[in-house]
N, C-alpha and C positions, 0 to 999 in steps of 0.2 A: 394627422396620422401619428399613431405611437412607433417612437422608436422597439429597436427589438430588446436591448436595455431593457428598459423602462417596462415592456411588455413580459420578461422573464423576472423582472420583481415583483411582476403583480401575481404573475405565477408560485412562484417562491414563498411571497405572503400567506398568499392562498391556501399552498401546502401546510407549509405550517401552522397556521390555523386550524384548518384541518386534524392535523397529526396533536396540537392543545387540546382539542376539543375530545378528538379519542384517548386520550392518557396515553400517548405514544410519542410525546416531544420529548426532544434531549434537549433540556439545560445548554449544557455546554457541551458544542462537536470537538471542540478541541479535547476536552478533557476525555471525552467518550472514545475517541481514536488513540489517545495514550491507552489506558486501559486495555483495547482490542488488541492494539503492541505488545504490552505486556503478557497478557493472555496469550499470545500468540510466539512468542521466547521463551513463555514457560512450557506450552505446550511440543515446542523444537528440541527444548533443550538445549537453549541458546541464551547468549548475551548480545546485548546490543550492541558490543565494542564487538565478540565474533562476529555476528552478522557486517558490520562495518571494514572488517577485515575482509570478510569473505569477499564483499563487495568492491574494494580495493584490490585484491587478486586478480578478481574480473577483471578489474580496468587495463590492470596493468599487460593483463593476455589479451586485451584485445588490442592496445597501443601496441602488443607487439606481433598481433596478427594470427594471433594462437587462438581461432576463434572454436574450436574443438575443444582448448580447456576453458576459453569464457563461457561457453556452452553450458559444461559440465559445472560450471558453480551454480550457474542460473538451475541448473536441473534440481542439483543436489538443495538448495535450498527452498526451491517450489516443494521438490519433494516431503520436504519437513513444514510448509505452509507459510513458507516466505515469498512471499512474490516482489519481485523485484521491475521497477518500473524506473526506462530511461528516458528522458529528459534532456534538452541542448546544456541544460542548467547541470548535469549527473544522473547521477543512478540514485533513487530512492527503494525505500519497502513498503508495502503495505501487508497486511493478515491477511491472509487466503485460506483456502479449505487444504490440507495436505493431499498430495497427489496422491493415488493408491500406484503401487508396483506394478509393469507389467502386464 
């Protein structure tokens, strides 16, 4: 019996082969997820050291229980298409779609 490993690699293969075979493979994910970052601080209006601040502010209102203004970062930068995602490891960002207002 295959493990579940071994049984999502062969899936993964799959995929990708797949996605070669339609002209729909990325080269490189890493390089491709920089890119979508960029794209996506330029489209905010943003820098990466902002964004990392912002992100910092958060922490430090939620170390201090202020979770009204941690809130309010998370908002305010969903809202511009920063989606921020936590982790035992930190707080990361990924590109997301900008929230519409209201």
């Amino acid at each position: 019996m295959r493990c579940r490993l071994q049984l999502l690699a062969e899936y993964q293969a799959g995929l990708l082969a797949s996605l070669r075979l339609l002209g729909l493979a990325v080269p490189d994910l890493a390089a491709c997820l920089e890119a979508l970052r960029s794209l996506a601080l330029a489209r905010a209006g943003l820098t990466q050291q902002e964004v990392e601040e912002r992100i910092a502010a958060r922490a430090a209102a939620r170390a201090a229980k202020d979770f009204a203004a941690a809130d309010a970062v998370r908002v305010e930068l969903s809202g511009k298409g920063v989606m921020l995602m936590d982790s035992p490891e930190g707080t990361t960002w990924r590109p997301g779609l900008p929230e519409a207002d209201g």
